[in-house]
N, C-alpha and C positions, 0 to 999 in steps of 0.2 A: 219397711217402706220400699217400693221396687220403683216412685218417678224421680224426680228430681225436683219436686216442690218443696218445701219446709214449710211446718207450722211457726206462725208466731208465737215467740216463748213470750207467756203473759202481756205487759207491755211495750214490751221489744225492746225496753230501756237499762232494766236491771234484774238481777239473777240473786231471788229473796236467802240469806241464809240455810244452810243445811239444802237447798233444790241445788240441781244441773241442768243445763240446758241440752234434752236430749240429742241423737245425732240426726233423729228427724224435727229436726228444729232451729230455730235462727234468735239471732235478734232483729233491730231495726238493720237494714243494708249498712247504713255508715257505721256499725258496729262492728258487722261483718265483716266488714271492706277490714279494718281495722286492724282484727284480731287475726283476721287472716295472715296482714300483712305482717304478726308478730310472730307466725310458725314461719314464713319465710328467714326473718331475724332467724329465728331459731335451731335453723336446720342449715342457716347460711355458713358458718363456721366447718362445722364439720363435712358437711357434702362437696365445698371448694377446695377443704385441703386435702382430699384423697388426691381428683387430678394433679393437686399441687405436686405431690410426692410422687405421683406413679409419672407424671406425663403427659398427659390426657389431657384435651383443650376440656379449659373450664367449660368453655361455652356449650360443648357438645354433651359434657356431661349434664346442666344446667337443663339442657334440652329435653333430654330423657328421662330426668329427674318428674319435669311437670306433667312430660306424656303419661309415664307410669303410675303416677298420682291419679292422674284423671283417671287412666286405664283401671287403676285400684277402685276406685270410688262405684267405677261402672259395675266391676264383676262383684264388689260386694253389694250391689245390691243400693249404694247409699247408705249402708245401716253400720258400716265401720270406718271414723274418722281415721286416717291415715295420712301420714308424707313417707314420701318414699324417695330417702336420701340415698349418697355414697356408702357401699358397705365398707368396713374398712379390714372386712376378713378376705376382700379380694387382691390387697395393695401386695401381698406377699407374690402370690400367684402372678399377679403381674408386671412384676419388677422380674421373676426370674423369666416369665415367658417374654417377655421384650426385651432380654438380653440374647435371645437367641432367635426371635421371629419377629421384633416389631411390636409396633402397636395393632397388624394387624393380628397376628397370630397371638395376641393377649385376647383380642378382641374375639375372636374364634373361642377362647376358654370360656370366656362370661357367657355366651349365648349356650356351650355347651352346657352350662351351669345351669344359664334360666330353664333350657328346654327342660332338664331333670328335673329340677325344682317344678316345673308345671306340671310337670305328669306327678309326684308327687302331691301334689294337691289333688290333681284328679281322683286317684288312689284314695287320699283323705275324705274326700266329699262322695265319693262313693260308699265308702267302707269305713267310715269313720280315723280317727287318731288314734285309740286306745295302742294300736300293732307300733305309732311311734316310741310311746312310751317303753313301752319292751324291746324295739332294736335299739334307744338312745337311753335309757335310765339319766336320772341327774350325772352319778360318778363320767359317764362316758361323754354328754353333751359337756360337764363343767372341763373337763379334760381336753376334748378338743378345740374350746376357745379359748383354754387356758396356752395351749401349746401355739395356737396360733399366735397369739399376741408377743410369747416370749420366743416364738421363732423368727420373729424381725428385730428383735434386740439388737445386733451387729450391723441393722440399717441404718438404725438410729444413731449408732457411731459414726458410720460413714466406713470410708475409706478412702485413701489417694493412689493417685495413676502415676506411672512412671516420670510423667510431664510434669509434677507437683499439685494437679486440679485434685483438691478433693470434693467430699460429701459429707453430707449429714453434721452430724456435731463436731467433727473435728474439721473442719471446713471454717467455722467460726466461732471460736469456740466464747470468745464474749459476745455476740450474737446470741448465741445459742442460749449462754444460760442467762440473758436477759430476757429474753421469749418463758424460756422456763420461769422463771422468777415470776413474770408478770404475772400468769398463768397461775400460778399456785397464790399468789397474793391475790389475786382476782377472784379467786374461790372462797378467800374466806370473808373479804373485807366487803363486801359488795352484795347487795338482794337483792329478791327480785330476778326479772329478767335477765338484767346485766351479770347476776353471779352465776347463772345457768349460763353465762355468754360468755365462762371467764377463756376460752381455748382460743374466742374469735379474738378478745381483749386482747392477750397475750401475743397474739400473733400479730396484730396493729400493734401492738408496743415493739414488738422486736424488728417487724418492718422499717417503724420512725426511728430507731437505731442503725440498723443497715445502713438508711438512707446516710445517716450522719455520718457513719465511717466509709461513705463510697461502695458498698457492696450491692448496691442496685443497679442494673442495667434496664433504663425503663427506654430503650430507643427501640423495641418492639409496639410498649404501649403508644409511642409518639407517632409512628408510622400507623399504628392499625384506625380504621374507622369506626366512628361512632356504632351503625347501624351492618349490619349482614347477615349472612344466613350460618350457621355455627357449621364445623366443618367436618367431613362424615369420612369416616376407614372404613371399606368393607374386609368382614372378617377371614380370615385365613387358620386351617387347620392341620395342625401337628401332635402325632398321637406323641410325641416323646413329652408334651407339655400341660394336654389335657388333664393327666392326673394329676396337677397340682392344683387341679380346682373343683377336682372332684370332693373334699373334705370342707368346701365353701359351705355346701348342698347345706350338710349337716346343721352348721351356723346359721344358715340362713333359714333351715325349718325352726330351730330353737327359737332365733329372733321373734320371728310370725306367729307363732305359737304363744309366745312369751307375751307377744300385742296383743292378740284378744284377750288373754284372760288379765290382762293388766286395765284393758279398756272394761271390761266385762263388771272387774272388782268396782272402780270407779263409777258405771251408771249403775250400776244394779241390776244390769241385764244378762239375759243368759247366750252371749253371742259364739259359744263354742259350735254351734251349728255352721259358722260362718269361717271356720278355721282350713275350711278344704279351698274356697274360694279364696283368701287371704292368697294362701301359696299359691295358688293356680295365677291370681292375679300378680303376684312380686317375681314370678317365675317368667309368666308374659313380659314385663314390663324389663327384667334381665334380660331374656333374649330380646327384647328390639335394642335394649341399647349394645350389646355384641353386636348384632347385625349393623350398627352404625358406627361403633368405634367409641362408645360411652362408656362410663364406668357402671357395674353392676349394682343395684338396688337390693337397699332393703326397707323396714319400717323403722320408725325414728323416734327414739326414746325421751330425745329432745325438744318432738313437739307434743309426749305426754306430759313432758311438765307443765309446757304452757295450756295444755286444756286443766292440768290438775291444780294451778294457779288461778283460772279461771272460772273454773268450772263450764266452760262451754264446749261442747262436745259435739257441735253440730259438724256435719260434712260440708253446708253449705262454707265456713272460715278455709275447708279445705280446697275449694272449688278456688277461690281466690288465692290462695297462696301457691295452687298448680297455674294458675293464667298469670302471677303477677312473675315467677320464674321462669314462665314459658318465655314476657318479654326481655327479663335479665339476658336470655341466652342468644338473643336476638343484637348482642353488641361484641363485637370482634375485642373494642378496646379495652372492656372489663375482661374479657380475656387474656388478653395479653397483661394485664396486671396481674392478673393470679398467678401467669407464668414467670411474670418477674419477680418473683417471693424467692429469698435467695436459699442458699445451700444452710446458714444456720441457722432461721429462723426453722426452717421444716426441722432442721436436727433438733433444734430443743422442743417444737410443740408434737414430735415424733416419739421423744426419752417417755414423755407422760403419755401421750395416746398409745405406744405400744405397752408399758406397763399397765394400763389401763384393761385393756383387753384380757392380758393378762388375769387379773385381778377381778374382770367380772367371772372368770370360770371358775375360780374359785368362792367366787359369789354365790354361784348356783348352787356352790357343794353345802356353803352354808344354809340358803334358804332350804335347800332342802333337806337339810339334816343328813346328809350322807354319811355315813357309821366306819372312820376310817379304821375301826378295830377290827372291821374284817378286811382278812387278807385278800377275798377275790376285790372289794375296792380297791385297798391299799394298791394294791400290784397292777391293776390297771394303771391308778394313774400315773404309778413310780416308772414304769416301762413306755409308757405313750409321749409323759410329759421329756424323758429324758433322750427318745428318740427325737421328736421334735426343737428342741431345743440344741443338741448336740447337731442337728438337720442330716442325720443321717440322710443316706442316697443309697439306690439301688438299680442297677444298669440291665436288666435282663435281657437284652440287647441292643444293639446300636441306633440309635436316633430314639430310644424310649427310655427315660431315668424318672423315676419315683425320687422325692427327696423329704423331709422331715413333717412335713404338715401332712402330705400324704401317707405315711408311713405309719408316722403319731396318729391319726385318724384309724387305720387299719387297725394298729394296735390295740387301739383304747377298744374299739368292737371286737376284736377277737379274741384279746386275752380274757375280757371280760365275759363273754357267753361261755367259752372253752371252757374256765374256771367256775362259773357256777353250773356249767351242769354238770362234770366232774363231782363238783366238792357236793353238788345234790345226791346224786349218784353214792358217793361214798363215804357221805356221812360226815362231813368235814369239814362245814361253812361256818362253825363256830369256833374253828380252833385257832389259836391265836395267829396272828399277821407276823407279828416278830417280840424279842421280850421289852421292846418298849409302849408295845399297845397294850401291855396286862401289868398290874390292872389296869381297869378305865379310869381312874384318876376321883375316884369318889371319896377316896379315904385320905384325899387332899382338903376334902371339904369340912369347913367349923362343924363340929355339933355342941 
């Protein structure tokens, strides 16, 4: 579908067993209205606490959030439902590039990010995907989201300043693991929407604790007005910092890539045609928010649930939940509350969100059955994940430093091609990784 009409799905009232309601199609509008408003719900948790942690006016981010959504909807065509939240593979890049440039000079990485990412997609929609698959294999994408996420581990703790101010979890530390607590009891005791909700839950629970122990400062939200215009950084550029957002790219084509055929499975469509525009469009919609001062976008795994709860897959829920964030972003004073989310509540719903990250790269290794008995796997990810994590740095000279995300990204791609065409070449991609990989572990198994 290339207008922006929808079919009415059957009665417009309900969605019969075993159907979905495709993405060129609706319900009745008060349905619509509805379900829209519950990908907002849904994308609100996590897309507000990236600026929470990096800095970033919510509201600005909020902004670009709904631009990019619409922007998505436009270049796919209508035919791929989408929100397009905070990524949170850029929080690392941006905590180290605003300790030496600002928020402007973070803001200069994300857009350098989106431009890449849209020519990326250009490439894609021209030439196809298949050349992704071959520069990122599962081992190399699982690896560099796996490194990202455990290369902000030591954020997550914090640190403190000479003055006594600290961060993150050691800043409060019964804060902290109240957030935490809630957060993981909220995942299991709860269904439904609310248990998909449980990161937003936890972080309202450890807020109404803060408040209790005085750890809020809420005389920004008192001062700020109901109603304004969200507030815009133009972007500034330093080559010593762009490359720590160079290995976002990656994450971010994974993500995109990972949404259509996730949406794809779910209708029964064949939407990998649509996978070049995807990027092109998350890639646009990243660089407008750089060029504003926003946080970078991605697609939101948190509003596949609620179409997979649903079953509605229409773009039109999405058109609504891009207009109803566009107005969120439109209030200074829910921004200044997001800003008043103190040091432990981010420290505990950070301990889980960055383990999380972590843990989806490993994810990938399992969905895709990656074979850690060979050694050119193994070694990738033992050499990538240990630079990244360890956040090795590299200074080749002055005002330009490489540090572990970037590094771990290099790694994982070049140890990885080097070794299998090598080990092709000479004959040696079956020979064992170390003597704990042989056997494979079969002669563990009953007979």
């Amino acid at each position: 579908m290339a207008g922006t009409t929808w079919r009415l799905h059957g009665d417009g009232r309900q969605v019969r067993p075993g159907v979905v309601v495709a993405p060129d199609e609706r319900l009745s509008w008060p349905r619509t209205v509805g379900i829209g408003l519950q990908h907002v719900v849904a994308m609100f948790g996590s897309t507000i606490l990236v600026p929470a942690i990096t800095g970033f006016p919510a509201s600005t981010t909020l902004f670009f959030s709904a631009v990019g959504t619409a922007l998505f909807l436009l270049i796919t065509r209508n035919r791929l439902p989408s929100y397009l939240g905070s990524s949170f593979a850029f929080i690392a890049p941006i905590g180290a590039a605003s300790a030496s440039g600002g928020q402007a000079g973070a803001a200069g990485g994300i857009l350098v990010t989106g431009v890449l990412l849209a020519l990326v997609g250009l490439v894609v929609h021209l030439a196809g995907s298949r050349w992704i698959d071959a520069l990122m294999p599962p081992v190399v994408t699982g690896t560099i989201v796996a490194l990202i996420g455990l290369n902000l581990a030591p954020a997550a703790w914090g640190s403190c300043t000479p003055d006594g101010s600290c961060s993150g979890f050691r800043a409060a530390p019964v804060t902290a693991l109240v957030t935490l607590g809630s957060i993981v009891l909220a995942t299991v005791l709860f269904r439904g929407m609310l248990g998909r909700l449980a990161i937003l839950v936890g972080v309202l629970v450890g807020y109404a604790c803060a408040l209790l122990r005085g750890e809020v400062d809420l005389s920004g939200a008192r001062e700020a007005a109901w109603l304004g215009l969200p507030s815009f950084t133009a972007p500034s550029f330093d080559a010593g910092v762009l490359g720590l957002f160079l290995p976002v790219v990656f994450v971010l084509v994974a993500e995109n890539v990972g949404h259509v055929k996730s949406v794809a499975a779910m209708t029964g469509r064949d939407l990998d045609p649509l996978t070049g525009r995807a990027l092109l469009a998350d890639g646009l919609a990243t660089t407008l928010a750089g060029a504003g001062g926003g946080s970078g976008t991605t697609t939101y795994a948190e509003n596949i649930g609620v179409m997979a709860a649903t079953k509605v897959y229409s773009t039109a829920a999405y058109w609504v939940a891009a207009a109803a964030a566009l107005l969120l972003s439109f209030s200074p004073k829910f921004s200044a509350l997001v800003e008043s989310v103190p040091a432990g509540v981010l420290g505990g719903a950070a301990t889980l969100l960055y383990g999380m990250i972590g843990i989806l790269g490993a994810r990938i290794w399992v969905q895709n059955r990656v074979d850690f008995s060979d050694p050119v796997n193994l070694t990738t990810a033992a050499v990538a994940l240990v630079v990244g994590i360890a956040n090795y740095s590299w200074v080749p000279r002055e005002g330009l430093t490489f540090e572990g995300i970037a590094l771990g990204t290099a790694a994982a791609i070049g140890v990885f091609h080097l070794m299998r065409v090598l080990a092709r070449w000479r004959g040696t991609s079956q020979e064992a990784a170390t003597p704990a990989s042989v056997p494979g572990g079969s002669e563990l198994e009953e007979r």
